[in-house]
Each structure stands twice: as C-alpha cells, then as structure tokens.
Gaussian input, Z-matrix of N, CA and C with variables (Angstrom, degrees):
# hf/3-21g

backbone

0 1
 N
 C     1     B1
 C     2     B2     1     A1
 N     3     B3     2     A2     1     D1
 C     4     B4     3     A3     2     D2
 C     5     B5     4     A4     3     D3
 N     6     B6     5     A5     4     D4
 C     7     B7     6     A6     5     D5
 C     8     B8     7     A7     6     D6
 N     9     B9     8     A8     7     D7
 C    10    B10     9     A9     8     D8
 C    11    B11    10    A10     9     D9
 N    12    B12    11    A11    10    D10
 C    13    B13    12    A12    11    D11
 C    14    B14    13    A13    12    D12
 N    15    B15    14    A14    13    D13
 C    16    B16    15    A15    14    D14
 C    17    B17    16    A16    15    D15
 N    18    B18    17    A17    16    D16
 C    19    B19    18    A18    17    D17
 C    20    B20    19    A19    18    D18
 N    21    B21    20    A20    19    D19
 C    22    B22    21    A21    20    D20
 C    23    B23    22    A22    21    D21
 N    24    B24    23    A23    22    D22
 C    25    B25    24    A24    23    D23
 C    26    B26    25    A25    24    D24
 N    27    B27    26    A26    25    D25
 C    28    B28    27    A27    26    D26
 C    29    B29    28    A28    27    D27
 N    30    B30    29    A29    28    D28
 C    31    B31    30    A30    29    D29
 C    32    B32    31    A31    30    D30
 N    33    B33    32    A32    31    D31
 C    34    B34    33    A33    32    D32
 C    35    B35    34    A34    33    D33
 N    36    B36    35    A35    34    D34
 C    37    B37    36    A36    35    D35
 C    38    B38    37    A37    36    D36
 N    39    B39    38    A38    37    D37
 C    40    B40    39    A39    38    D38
 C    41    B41    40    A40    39    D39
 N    42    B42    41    A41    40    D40
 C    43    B43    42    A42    41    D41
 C    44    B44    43    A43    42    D42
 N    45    B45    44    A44    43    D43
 C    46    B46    45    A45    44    D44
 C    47    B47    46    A46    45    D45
 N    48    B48    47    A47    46    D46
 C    49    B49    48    A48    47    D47
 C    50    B50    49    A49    48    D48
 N    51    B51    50    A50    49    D49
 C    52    B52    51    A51    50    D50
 C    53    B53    52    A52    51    D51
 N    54    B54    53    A53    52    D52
 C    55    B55    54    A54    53    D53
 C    56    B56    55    A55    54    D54
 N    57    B57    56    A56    55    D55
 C    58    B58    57    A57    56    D56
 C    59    B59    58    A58    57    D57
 N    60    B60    59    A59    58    D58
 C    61    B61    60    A60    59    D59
 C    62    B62    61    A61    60    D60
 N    63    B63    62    A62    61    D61
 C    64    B64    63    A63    62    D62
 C    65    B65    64    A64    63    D63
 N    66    B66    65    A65    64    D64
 C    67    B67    66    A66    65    D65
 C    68    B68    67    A67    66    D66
 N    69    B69    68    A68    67    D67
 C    70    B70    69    A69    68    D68
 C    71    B71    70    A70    69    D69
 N    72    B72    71    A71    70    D70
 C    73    B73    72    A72    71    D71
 C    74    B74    73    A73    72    D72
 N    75    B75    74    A74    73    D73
 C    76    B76    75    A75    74    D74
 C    77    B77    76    A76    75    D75
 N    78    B78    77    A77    76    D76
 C    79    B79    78    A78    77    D77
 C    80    B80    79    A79    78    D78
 N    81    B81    80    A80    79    D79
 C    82    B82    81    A81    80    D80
 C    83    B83    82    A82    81    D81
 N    84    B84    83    A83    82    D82
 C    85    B85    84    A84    83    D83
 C    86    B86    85    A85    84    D84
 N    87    B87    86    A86    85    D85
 C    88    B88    87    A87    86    D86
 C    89    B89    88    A88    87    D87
 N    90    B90    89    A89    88    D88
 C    91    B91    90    A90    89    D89
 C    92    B92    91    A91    90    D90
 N    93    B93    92    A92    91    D91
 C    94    B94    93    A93    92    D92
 C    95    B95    94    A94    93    D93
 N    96    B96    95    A95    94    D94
 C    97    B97    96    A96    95    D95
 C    98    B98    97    A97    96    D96
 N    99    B99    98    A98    97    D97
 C   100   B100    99    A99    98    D98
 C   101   B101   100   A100    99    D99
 N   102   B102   101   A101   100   D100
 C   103   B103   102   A102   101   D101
 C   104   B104   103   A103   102   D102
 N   105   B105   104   A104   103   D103
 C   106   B106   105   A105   104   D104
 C   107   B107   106   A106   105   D105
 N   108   B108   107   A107   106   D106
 C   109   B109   108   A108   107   D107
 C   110   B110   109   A109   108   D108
 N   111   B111   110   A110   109   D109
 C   112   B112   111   A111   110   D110
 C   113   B113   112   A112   111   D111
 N   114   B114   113   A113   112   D112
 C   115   B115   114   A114   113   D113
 C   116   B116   115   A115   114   D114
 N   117   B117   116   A116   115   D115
 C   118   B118   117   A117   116   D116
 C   119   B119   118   A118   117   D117
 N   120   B120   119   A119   118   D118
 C   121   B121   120   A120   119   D119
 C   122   B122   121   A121   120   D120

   B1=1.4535
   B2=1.5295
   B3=1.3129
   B4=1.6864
   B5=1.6869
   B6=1.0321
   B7=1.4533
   B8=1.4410
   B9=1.2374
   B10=1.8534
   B11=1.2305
   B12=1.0118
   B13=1.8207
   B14=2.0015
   B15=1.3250
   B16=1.2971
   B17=2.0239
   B18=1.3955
   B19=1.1634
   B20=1.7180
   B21=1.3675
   B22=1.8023
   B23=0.9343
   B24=1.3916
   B25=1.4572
   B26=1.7549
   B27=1.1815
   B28=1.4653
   B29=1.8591
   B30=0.8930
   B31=1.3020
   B32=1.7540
   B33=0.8085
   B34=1.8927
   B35=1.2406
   B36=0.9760
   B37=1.5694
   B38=1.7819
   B39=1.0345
   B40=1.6435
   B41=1.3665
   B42=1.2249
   B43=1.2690
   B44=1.5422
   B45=1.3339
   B46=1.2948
   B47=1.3734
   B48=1.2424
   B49=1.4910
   B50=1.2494
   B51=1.2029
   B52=1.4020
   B53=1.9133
   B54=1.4579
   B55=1.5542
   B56=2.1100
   B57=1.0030
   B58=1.6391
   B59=1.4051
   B60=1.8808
   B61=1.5825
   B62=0.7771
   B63=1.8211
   B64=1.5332
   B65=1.1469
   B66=1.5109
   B67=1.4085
   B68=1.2535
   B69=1.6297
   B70=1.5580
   B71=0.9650
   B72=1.3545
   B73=1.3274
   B74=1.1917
   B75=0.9532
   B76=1.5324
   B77=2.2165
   B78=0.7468
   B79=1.6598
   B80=1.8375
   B81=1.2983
   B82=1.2794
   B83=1.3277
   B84=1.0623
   B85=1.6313
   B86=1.9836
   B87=1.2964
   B88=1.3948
   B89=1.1641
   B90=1.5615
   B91=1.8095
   B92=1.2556
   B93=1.1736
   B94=1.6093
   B95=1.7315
   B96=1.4850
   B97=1.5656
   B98=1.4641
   B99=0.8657
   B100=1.7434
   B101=1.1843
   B102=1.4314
   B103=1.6246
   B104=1.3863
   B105=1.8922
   B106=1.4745
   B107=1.5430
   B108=1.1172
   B109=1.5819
   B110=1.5615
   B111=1.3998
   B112=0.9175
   B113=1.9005
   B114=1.9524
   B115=1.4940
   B116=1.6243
   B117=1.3602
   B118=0.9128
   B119=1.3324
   B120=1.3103
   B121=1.7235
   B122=1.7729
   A1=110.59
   A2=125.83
   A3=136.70
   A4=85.17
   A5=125.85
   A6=133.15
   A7=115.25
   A8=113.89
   A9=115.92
   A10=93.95
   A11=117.36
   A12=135.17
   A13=112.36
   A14=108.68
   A15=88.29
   A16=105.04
   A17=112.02
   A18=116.45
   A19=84.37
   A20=109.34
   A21=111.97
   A22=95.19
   A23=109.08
   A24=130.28
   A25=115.52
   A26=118.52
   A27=141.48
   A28=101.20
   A29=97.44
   A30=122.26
   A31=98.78
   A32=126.23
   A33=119.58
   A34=94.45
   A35=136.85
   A36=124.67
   A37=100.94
   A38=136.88
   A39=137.28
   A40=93.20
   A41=136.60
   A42=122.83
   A43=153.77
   A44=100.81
   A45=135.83
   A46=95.64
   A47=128.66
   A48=124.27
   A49=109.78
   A50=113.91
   A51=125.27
   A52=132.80
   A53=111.22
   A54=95.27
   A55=138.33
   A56=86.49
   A57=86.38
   A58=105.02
   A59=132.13
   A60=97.01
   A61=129.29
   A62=142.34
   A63=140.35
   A64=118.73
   A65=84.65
   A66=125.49
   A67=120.24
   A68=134.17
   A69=139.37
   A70=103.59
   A71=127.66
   A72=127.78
   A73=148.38
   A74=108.19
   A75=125.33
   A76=84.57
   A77=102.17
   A78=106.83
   A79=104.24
   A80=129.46
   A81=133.24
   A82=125.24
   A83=130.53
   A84=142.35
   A85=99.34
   A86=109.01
   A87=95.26
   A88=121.21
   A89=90.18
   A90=96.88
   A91=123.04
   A92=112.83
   A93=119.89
   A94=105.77
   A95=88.15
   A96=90.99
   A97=119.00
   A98=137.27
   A99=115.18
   A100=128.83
   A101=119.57
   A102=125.31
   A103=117.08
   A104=99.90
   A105=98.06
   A106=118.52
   A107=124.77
   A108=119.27
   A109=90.53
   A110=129.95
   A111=120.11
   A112=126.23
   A113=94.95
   A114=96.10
   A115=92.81
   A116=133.62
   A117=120.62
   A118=105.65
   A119=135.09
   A120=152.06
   A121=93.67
   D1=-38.45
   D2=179.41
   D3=-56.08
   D4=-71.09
   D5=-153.34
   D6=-65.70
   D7=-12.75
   D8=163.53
   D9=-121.77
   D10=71.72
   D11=167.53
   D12=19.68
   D13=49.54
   D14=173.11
   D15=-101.61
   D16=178.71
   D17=-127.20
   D18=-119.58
   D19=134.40
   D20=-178.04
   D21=-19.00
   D22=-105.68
   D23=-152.12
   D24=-24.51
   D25=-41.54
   D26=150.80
   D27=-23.56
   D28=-97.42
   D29=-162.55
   D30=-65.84
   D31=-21.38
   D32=158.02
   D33=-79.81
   D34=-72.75
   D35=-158.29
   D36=-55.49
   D37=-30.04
   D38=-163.86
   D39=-97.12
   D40=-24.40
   D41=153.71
   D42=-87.21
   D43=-46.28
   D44=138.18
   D45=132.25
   D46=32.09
   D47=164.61
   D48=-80.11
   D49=155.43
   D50=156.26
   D51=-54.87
   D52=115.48
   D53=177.10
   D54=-35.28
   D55=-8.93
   D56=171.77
   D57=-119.73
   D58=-28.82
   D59=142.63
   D60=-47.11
   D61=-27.45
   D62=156.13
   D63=-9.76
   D64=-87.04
   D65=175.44
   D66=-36.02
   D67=-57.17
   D68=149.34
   D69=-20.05
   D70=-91.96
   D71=-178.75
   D72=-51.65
   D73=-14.65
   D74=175.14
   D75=-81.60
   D76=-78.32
   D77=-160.32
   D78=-55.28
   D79=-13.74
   D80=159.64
   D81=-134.10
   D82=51.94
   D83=-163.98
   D84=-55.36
   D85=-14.31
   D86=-177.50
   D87=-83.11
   D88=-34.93
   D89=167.66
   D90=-88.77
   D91=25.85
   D92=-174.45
   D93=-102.89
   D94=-36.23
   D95=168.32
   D96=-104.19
   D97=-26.46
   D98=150.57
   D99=-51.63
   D100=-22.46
   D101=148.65
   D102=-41.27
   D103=-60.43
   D104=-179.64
   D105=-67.50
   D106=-16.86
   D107=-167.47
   D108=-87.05
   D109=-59.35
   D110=-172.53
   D111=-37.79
   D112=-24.44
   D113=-168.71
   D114=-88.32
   D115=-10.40
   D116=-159.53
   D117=-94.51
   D118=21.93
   D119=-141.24
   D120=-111.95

C-alpha cells in the first residue's frame, strides 16, 4: 500500500495498525521486517 502511494491514515485503518506503526515503517521498512522475521522464529 506505501508503494502505490496510499496515505497513513489509509493504510492503518485497512490494517488495523496504528498511525505511527505506519509511520515506523514506512520510514524504516528494513527494520520492520527483521522485526517480523525475528517474530516469526
């Protein structure tokens, strides 16, 4: 959703994250997923 320009608030509400988990991720996507792999351990 970041990558065909849709807009925080968008994409928290369609996910159910919170706007500044958005926000995290959007501004470090690398560490967003070594977070996730790590949870997926």
């Amino acid at each position: 959703m970041l990558a065909a320009g849709a807009g925080t608030s968008e994409i928290a509400r369609a996910t159910g994250l919170s706007r500044q988990a958005v926000l995290r991720i959007k501004d470090d996507p690398a560490a967003a997923e070594k977070a996730l792999t790590s949870w997926e351990a």
